[in-house]
N, C-alpha and C positions, 0 to 999 in steps of 0.2 A: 347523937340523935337516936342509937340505938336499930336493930335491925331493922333495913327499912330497905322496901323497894319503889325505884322513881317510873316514870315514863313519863312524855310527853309525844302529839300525835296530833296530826293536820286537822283543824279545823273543820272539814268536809273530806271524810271518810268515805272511800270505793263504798257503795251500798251495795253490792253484788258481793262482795268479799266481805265486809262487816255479816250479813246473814249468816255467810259462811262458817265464820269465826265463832258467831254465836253458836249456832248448832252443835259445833264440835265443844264450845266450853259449858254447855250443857253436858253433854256425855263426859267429860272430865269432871262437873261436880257430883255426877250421879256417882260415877266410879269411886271417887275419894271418899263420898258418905256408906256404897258399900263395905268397904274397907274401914271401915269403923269410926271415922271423923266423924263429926257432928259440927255440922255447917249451920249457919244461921243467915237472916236476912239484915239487911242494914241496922248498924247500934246492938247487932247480937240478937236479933228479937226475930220471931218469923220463922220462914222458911227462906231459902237463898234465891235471888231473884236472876233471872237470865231471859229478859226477854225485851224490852225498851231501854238496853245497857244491863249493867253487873253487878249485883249488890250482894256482898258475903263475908260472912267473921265467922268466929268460931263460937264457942257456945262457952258460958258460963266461966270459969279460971281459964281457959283455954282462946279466950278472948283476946282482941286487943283491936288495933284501929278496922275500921271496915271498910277492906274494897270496894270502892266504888267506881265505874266506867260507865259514866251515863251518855245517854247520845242524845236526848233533846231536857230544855228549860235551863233554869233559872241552874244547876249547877255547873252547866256548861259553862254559861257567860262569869260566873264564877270562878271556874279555872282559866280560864284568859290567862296566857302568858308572853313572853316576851316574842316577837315576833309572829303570833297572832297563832300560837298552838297553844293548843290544851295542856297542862301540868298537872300532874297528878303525885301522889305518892302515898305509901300502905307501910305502916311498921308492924310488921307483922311479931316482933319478938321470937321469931323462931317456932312459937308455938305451933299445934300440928294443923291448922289452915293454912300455917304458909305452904306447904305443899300444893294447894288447889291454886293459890296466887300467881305461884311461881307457874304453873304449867298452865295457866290464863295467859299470862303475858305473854309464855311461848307459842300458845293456839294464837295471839293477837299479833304477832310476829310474823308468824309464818304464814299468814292470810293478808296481813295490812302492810308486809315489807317495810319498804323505806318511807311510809308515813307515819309510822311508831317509830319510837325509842326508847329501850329498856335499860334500865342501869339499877345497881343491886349495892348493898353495904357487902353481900355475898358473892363469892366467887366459884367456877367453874373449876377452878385448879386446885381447890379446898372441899370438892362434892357436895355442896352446898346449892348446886343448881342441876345436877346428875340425878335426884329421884323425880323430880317436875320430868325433866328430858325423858327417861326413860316409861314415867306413867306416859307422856304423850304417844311415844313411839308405841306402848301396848294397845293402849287403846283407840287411838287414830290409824296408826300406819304408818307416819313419814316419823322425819329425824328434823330435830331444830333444837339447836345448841343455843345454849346463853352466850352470849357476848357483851361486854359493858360496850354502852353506845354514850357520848353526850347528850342526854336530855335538856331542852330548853327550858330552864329557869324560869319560874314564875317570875313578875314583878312584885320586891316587898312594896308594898304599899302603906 
């Protein structure tokens, strides 16, 4: 399937702690576009969306699938998955948005605990999830390490 990141996440997200999470993955998309990415809105078009959920790709060859973490409509009940979580997943190809991806999932980690779950083609022990970590720790403040979790499989339908 090629570089790709999963999660899956309860149905009815803490709202106290979803805000939370938003605000701070805002200041991580600002940072990454300072730092010279070029971030896009859903399908690579736009600007990068963080505020009724998560919408972001990269821009032009630098492109590839676009994150999406929506929290209300029709692509919720779309992602329905096995046991009544949400399933999601981004192949980022490596290219340089997946760094914003990667430090999304860890802001949505460490705000949402044990009602996400992240899982990666990439690993911790290969430093392929050490620059997300490390932007987080700059710019936030705390520390939240990748850990492969089992994400709840979608139903193929």
């Amino acid at each position: 399937m090629g570089y790709t990141h999963y999660w899956s996440h309860d149905a009815k997200l803490n709202g106290r702690r979803l805000y939370s999470a938003l605000n701070d993955c805002r200041k991580i998309v600002d940072e990454v576009q300072r730092r010279g990415v070029i971030l896009r809105g859903g399908l690579g078009e736009g600007e990068p969306q963080v505020s009724e959920g998560i919408w972001l790709n990269g821009d032009g060859e630098d492109s590839h699938d676009t994150f999406s973490f929506p929290l209300t409509g029709q692509a919720i009940t779309d992602s329905i998955g096995l046991h009544g979580c949400i399933w999601d997943f981004c192949k980022t190809a490596r290219k340089p948005y997946d760094l914003a991806v990667c430090a999304i999932l860890l802001v949505l980690k460490h705000h949402l605990g044990s009602q996400i779950r992240i899982a990666s083609n990439g690993d911790r022990e290969s430093d392929e999830w050490i620059p997300a970590e490390n932007l987080v720790k700059e710019v936030l403040g705390y520390e939240v390490m990748f850990r492969q979790e089992e994400t709840l499989t979608k139903v193929q339908v």
